[in-house]
BAVOBA-702611 format. One record per residue (C-alpha): residue number from 1; chain; x, y, z. Coordinates in steps of 0.25 Angstrom, whole numbers, plus 5000, padded with zeros to 4 digits. Each point is the difference from the previous one (the first is absolute). Layout:
REM BAVOBA-702611
<node n="NUM" chain="A" x="X" y="Y" z="Z"/>
...
***
This chain:
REM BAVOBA-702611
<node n="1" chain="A" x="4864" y="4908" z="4955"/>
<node n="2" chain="A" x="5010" y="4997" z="5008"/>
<node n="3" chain="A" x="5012" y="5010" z="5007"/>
<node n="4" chain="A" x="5010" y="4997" z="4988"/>
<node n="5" chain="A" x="4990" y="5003" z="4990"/>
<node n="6" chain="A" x="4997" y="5014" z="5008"/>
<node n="7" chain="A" x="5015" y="5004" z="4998"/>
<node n="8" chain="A" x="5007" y="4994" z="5014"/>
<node n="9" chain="A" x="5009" y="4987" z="4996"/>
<node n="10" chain="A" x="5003" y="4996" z="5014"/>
<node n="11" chain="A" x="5008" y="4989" z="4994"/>
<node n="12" chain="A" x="5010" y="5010" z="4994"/>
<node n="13" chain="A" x="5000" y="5006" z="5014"/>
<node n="14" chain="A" x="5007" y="4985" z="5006"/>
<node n="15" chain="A" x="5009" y="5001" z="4989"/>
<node n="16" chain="A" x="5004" y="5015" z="5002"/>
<node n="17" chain="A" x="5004" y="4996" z="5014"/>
<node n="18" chain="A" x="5005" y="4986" z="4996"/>
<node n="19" chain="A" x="5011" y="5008" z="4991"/>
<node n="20" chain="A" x="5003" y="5012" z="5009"/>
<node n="21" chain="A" x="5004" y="4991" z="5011"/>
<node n="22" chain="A" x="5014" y="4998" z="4997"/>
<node n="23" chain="A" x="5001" y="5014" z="5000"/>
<node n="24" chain="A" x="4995" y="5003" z="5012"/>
<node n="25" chain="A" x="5008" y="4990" z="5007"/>
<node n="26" chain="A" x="5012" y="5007" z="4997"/>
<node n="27" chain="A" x="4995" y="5012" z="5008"/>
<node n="28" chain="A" x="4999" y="4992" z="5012"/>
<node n="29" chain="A" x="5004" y="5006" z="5012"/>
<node n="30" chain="A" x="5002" y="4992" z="5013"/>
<node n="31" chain="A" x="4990" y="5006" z="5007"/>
<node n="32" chain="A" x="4989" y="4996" z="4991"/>
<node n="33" chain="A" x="4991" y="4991" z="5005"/>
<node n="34" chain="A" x="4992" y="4989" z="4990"/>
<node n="35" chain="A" x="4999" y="5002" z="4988"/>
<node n="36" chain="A" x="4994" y="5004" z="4987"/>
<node n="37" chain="A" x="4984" y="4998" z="5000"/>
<node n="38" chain="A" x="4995" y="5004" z="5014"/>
<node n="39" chain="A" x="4990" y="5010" z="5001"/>
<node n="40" chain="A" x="5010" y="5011" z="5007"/>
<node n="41" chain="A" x="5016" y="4999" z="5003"/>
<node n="42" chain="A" x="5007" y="4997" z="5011"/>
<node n="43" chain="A" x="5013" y="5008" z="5003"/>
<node n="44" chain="A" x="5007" y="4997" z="5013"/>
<node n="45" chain="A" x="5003" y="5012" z="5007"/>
<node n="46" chain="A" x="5008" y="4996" z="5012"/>
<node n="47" chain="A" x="5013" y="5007" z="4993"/>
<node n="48" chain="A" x="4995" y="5014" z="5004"/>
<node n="49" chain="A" x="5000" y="4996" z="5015"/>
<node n="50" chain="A" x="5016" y="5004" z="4997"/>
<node n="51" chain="A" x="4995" y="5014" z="4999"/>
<node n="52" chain="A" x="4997" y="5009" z="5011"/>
<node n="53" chain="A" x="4986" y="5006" z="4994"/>
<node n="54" chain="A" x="4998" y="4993" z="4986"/>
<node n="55" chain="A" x="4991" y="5009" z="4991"/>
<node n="56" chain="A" x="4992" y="4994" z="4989"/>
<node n="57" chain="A" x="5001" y="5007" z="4987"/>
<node n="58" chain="A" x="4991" y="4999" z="4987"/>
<node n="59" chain="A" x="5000" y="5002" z="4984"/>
<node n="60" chain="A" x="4989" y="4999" z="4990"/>
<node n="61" chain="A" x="5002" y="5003" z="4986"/>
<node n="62" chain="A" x="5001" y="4997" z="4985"/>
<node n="63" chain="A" x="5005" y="5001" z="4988"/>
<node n="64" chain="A" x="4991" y="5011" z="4993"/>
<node n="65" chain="A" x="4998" y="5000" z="4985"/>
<node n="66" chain="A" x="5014" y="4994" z="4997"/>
<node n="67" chain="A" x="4992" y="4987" z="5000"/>
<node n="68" chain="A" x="4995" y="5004" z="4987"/>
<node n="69" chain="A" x="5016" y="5000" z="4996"/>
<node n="70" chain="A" x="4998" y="4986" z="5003"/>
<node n="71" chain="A" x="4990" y="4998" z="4993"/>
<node n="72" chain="A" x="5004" y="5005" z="4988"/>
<node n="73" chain="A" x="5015" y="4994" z="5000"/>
<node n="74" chain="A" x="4993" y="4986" z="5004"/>
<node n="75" chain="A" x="5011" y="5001" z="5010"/>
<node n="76" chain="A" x="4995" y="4997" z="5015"/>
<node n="77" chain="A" x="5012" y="4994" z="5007"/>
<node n="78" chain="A" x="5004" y="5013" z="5007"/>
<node n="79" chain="A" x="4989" y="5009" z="5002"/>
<node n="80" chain="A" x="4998" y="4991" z="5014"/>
<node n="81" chain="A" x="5014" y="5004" z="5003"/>
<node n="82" chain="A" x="4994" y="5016" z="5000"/>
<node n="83" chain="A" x="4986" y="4996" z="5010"/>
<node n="84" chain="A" x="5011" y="4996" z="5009"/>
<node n="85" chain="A" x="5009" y="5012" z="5000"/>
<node n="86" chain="A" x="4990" y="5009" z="5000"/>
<node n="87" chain="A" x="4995" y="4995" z="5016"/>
<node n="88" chain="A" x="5014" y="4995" z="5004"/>
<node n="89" chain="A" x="5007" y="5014" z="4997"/>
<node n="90" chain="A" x="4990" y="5007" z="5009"/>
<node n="91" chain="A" x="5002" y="4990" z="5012"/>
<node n="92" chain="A" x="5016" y="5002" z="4996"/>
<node n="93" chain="A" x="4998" y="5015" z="5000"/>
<node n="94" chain="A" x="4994" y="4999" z="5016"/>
<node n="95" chain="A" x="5013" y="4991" z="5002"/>
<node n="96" chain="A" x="4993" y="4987" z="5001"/>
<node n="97" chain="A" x="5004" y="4986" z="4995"/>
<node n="98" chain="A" x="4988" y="4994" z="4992"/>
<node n="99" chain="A" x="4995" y="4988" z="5007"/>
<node n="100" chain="A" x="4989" y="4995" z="4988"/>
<node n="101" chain="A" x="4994" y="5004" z="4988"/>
<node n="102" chain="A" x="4984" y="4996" z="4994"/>
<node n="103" chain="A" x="4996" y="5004" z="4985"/>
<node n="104" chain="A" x="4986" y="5002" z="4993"/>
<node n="105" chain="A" x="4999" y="4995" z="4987"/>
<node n="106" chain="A" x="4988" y="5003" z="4993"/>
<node n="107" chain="A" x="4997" y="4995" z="4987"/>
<node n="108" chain="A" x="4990" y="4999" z="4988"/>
<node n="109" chain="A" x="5004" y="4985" z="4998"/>
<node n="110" chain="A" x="5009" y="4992" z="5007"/>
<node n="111" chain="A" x="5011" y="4995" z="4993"/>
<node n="112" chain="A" x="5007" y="4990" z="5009"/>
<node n="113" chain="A" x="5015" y="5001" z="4993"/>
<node n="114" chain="A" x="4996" y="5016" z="4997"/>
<node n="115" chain="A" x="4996" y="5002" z="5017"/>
<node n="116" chain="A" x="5011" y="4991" z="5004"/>
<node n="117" chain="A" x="5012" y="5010" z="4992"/>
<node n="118" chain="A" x="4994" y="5011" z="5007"/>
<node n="119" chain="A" x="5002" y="4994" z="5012"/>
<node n="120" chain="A" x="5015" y="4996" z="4998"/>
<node n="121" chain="A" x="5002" y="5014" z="4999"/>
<node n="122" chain="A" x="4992" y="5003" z="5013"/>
<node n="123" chain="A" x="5011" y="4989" z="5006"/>
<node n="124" chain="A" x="5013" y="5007" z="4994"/>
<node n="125" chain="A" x="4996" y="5015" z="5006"/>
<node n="126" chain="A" x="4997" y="4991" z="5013"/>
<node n="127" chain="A" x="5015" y="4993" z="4999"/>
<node n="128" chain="A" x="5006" y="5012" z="4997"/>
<node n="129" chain="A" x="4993" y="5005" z="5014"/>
<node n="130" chain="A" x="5002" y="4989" z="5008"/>
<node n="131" chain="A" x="4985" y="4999" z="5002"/>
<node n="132" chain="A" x="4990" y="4988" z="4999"/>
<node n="133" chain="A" x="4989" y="5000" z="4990"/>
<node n="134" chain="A" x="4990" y="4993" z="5011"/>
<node n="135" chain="A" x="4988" y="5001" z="4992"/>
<node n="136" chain="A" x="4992" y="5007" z="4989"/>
<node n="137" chain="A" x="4987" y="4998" z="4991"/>
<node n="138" chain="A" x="4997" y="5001" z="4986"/>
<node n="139" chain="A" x="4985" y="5003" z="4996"/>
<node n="140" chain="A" x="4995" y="4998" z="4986"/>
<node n="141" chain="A" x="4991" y="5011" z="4998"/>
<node n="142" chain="A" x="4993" y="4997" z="4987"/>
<node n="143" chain="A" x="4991" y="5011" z="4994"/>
<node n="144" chain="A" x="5007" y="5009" z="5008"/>
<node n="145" chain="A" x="5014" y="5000" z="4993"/>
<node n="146" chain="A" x="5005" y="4996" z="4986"/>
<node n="147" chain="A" x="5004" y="4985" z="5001"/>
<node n="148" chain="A" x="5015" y="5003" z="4995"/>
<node n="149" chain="A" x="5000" y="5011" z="5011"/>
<node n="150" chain="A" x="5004" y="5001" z="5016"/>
<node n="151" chain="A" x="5005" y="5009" z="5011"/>
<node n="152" chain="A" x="5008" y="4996" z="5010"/>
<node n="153" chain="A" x="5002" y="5006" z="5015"/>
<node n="154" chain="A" x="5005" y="4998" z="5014"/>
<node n="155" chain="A" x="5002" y="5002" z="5013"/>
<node n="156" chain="A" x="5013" y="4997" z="5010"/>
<node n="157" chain="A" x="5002" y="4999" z="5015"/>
<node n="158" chain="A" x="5014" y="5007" z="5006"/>
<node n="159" chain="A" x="5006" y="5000" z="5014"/>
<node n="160" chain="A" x="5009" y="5011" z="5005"/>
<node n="161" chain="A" x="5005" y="5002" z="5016"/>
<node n="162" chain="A" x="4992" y="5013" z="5003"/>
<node n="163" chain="A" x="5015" y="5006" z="5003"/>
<node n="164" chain="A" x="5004" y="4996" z="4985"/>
<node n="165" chain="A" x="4988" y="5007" z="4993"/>
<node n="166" chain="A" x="5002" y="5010" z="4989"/>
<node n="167" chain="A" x="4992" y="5014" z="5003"/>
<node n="168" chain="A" x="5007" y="5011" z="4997"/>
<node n="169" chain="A" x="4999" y="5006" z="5014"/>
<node n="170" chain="A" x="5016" y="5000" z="5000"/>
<node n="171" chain="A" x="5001" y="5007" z="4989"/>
<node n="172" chain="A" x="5008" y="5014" z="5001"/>
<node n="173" chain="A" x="5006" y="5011" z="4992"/>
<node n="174" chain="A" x="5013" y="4996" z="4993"/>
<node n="175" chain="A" x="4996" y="4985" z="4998"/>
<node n="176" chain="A" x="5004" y="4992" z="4984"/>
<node n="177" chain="A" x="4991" y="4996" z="4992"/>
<node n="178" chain="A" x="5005" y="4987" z="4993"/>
<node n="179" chain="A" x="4991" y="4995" z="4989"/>
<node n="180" chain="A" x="5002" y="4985" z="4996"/>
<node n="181" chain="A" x="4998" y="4998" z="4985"/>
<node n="182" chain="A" x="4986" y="4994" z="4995"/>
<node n="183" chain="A" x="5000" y="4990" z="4989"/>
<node n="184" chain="A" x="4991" y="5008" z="4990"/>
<node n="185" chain="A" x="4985" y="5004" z="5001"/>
<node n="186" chain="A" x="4997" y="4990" z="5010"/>
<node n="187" chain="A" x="4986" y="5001" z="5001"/>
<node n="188" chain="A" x="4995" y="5013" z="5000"/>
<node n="189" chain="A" x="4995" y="5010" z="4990"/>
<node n="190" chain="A" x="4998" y="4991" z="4991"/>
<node n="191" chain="A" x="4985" y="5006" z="4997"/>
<node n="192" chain="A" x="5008" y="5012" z="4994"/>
<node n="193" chain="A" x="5010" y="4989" z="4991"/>
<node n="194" chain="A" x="4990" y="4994" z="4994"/>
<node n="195" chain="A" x="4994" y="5015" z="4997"/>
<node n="196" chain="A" x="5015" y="5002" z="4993"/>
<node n="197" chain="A" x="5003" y="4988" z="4992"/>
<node n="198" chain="A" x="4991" y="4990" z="4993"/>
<node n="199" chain="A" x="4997" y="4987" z="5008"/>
<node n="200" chain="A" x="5001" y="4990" z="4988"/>
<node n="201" chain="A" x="5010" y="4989" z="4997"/>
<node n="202" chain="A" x="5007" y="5007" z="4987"/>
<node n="203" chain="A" x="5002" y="5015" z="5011"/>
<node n="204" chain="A" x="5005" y="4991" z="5010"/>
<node n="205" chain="A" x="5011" y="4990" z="4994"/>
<node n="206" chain="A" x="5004" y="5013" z="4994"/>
<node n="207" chain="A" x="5016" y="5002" z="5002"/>
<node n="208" chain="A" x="5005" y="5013" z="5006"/>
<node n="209" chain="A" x="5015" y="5003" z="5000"/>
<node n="210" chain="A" x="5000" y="5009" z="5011"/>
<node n="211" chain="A" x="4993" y="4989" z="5009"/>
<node n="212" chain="A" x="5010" y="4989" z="4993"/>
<node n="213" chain="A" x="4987" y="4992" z="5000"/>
<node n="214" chain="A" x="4986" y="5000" z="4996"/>
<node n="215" chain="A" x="4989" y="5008" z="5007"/>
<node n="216" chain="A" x="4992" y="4988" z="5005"/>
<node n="217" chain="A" x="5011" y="4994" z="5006"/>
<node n="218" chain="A" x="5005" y="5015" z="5007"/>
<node n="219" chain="A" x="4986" y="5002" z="5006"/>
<node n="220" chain="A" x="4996" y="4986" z="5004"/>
<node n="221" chain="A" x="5014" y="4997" z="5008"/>
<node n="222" chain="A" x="4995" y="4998" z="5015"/>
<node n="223" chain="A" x="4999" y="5011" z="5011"/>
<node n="224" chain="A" x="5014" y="4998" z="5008"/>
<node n="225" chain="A" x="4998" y="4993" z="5013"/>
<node n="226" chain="A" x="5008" y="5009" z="5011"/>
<node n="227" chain="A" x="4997" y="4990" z="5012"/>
<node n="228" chain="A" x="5016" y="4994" z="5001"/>
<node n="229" chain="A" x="5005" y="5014" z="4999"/>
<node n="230" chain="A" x="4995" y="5005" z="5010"/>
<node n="231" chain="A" x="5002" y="4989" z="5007"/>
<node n="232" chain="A" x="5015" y="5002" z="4999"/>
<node n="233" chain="A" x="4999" y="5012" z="5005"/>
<node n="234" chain="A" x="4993" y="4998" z="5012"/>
<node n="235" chain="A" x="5010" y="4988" z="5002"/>
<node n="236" chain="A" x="5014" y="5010" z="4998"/>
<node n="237" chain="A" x="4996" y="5007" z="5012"/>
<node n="238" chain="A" x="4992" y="5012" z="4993"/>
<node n="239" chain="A" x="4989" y="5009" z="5003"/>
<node n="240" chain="A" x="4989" y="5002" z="4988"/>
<node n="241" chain="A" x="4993" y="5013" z="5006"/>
<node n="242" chain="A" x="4990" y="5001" z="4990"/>
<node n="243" chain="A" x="4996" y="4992" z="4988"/>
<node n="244" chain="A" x="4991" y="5001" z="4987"/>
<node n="245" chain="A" x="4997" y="4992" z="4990"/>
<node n="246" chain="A" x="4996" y="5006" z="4987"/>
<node n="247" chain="A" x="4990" y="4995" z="4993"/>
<node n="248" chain="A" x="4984" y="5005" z="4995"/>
<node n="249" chain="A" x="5002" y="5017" z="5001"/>
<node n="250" chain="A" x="5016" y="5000" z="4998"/>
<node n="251" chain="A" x="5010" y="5007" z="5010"/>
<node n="252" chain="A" x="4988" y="5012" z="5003"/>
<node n="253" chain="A" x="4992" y="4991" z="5007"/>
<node n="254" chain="A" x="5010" y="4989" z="5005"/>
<node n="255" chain="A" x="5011" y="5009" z="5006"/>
<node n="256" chain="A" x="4992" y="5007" z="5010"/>
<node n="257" chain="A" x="4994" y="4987" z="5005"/>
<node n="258" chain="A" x="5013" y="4999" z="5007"/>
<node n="259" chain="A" x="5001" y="5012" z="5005"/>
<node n="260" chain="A" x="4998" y="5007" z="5015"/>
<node n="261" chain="A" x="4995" y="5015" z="5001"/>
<node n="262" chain="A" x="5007" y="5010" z="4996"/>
<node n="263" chain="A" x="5012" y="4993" z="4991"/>
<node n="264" chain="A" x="5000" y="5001" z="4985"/>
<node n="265" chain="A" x="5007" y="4990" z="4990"/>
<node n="266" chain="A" x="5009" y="5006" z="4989"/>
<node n="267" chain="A" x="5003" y="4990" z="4990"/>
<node n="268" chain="A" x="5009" y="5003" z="4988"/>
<node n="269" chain="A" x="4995" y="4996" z="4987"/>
<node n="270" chain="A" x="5013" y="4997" z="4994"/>
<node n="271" chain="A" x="5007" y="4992" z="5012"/>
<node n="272" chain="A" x="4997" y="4985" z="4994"/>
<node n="273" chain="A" x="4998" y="4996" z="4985"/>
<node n="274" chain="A" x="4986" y="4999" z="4997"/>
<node n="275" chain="A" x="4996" y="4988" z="4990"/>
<node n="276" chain="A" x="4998" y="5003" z="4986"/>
<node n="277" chain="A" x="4985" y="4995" z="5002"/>
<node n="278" chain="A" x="4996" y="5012" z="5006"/>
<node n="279" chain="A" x="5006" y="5009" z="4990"/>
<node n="280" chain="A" x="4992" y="4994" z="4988"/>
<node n="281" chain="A" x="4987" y="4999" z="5007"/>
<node n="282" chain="A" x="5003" y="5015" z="5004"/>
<node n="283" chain="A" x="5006" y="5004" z="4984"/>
<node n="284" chain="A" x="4986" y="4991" z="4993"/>
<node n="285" chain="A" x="4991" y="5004" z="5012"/>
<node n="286" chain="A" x="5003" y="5014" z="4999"/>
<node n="287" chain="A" x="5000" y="4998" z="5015"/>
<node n="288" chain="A" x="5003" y="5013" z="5009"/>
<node n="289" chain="A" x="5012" y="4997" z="5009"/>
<node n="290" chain="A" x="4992" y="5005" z="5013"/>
<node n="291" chain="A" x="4990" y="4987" z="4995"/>
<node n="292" chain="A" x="5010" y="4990" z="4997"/>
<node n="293" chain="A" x="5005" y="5004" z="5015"/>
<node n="294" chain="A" x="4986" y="4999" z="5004"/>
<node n="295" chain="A" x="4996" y="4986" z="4994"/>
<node n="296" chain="A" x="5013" y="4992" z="5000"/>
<node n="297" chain="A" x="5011" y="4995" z="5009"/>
<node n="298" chain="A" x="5010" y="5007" z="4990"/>
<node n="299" chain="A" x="5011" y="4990" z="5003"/>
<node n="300" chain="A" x="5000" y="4997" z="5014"/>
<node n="301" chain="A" x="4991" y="4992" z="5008"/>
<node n="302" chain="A" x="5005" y="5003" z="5014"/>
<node n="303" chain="A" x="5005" y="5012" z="5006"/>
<node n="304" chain="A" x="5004" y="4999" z="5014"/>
<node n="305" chain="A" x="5005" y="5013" z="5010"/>
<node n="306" chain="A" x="5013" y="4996" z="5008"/>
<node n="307" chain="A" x="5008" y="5006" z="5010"/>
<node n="308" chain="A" x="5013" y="5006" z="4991"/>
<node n="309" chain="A" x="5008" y="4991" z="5008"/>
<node n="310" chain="A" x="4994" y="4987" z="4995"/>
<node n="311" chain="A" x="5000" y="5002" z="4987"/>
<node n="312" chain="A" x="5012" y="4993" z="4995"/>
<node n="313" chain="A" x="4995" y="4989" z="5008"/>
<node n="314" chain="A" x="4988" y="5000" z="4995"/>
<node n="315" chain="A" x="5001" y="5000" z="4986"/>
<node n="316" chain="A" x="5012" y="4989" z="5000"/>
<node n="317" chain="A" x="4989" y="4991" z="5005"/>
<node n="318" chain="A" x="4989" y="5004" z="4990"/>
<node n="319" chain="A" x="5010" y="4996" z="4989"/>
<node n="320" chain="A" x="5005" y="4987" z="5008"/>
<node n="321" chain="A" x="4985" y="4997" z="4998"/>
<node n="322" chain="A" x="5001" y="5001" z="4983"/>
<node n="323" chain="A" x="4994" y="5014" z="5002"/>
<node n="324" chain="A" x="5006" y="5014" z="4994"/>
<node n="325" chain="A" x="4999" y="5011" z="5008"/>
<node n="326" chain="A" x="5002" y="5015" z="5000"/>
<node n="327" chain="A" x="5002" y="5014" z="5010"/>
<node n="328" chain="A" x="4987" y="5008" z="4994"/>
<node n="329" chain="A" x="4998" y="5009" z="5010"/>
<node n="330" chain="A" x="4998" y="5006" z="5014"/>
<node n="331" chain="A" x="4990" y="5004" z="5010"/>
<node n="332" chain="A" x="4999" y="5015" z="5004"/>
<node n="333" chain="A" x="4991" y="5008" z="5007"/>
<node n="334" chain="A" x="4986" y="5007" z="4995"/>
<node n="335" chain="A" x="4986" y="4994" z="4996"/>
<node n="336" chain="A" x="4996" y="4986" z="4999"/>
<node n="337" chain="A" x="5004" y="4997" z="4986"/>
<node n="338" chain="A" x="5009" y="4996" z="4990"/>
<node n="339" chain="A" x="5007" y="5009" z="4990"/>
<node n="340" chain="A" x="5007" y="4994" z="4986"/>
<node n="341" chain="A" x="5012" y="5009" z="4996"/>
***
């Protein structure tokens, strides 16, 4: 008896890393210190002495069930792409810059050149942040999982000047809401897809009109990454008082996140296109609209709350960054909350 014949092939494990190397490499940062292999990262931090009080800011998070998606599709280049949007928007929506980025991929069997396309998606979500993936760890659990089956996670250090952090506190009566559009269902609700439609090869290559594509290829595209768009923002001179990112609990939960005492949300349902995505899920799910608002991000994966006279500005830099953007409401006075009208 032996480790590899227990499940654990730890000579798959060099190879995994052997392969994902070049992928990591082009996530490097000048900041990052060593390299691939040690037992913990090094990031240099002497950048932030250009701040007057640096604050640290951290994401955790995964990719629920869409792994499943994966699975099934046999497709796992992008589903990495999503474990990094979902902890780099949050350090984005505290209007921080993400420094570094660490994944979790736990697996059934290691499959060296199946680990190591996971990991190239990990490093595009980290390129399209500006963040270094400095390190990560991939454990074979046999016994545990099916060996053609993983999840994957992550967690991702930030840094804002305390001056510069995102709270909400400014927020005030009279405010816009813009939304910047999502790319899809992103990540979340994905339990409740899988309830509406079949999770088989012949359901999934299935084309729809409506969607001008098939329904595998609408529900696996990644989460948006919001982190340059913001960005632009903050470097046109603007103000984000307030900032939710919607993900797991849709705009019920999210929005108030954002939100000081005593100022409500009015969003307008019908101010932005919504993909056709949520419209089918909705027609073969018999979904109420009150859970489709309650579960998904509905077509927008950011709404941010400006000052009315920054929001020309504002939105020409979310669309300088690729994003599209829309007005979809204000802030007015009354009870903590969001309304959808």
């Amino acid at each position: 008896m032996d480790y590899k014949k227990a499940g654990v092939d730890i000579e798959a494990g060099y190879r995994s890393v052997e392969l994902m190397k070049k992928h990591v490499k082009e996530t490097m940062r000048p900041e990052v210190l060593g390299g691939l292999g040690g037992f913990a990262g090094a990031f240099d931090l002497s950048k932030i002495k250009e701040m007057e009080e640096p604050v640290l800011l951290s994401g955790t998070d995964g990719c629920g069930t869409k792994v499943k998606l994966a699975f099934v599709m046999n497709k796992h280049d992008t589903i990495g792409i999503d474990a990094v949007a979902m902890c780099v928007n949050d350090i984005a929506c505290a209007g921080g810059e993400p420094l570094f980025f660490l994944d979790y991929i736990a697996c059934g069997k290691n499959i060296p050149e199946k680990i190591a396309t996971i990991v190239s998606g990990v490093a595009q979500g980290c390129k399209q942040s500006e963040c270094a993936l400095i390190g990560g760890e991939t454990a074979e659990h046999p016994g545990l999982m099916p060996v053609d089956e993983y999840d994957l996670a992550g967690f991702a250090v930030g840094v804002v000047d305390k001056k510069d952090l995102i709270d909400g506190s400014r927020i005030k009566e009279g405010d816009v809401l813009v939304g910047i559009a999502s790319s899809g269902v992103h990540s979340n609700g994905f339990s409740l897809v899988r309830s509406v439609f079949e999770m088989s090869e012949e359901s999934l290559n299935t084309y729809y009109d409506e969607l001008e594509k098939t329904l595998g290829e609408a529900l696996i595209a990644p989460t948006r990454i919001y982190v340059k768009a913001l960005k632009n923002v903050k470097q046109a001179g603007v103000t984000i008082k307030g900032c939710s990112h919607i993900t797991g609990g849709g705009f019920y939960e999210n929005v108030p996140r954002m939100l000081p005492e005593n100022a409500k949300a009015i969003i307008e349902k019908n101010s932005y296109p919504i993909p056709k995505i949520f419209d089918l899920i909705a027609q073969k799910g018999n979904v109420e609209e009150t859970m489709m608002y309650n579960t998904f991000n509905m077509g927008l994966g950011m709404v941010i709350a400006l000052d009315p006279s920054d929001v020309k500005t504002a939105m020409e830099a979310i669309e300088a960054a690729g994003d599209s953007c829309y007005v979809v409401g204000k802030i007015v006075s009354g009870e903590k909350g969001v309304e959808l009208c």
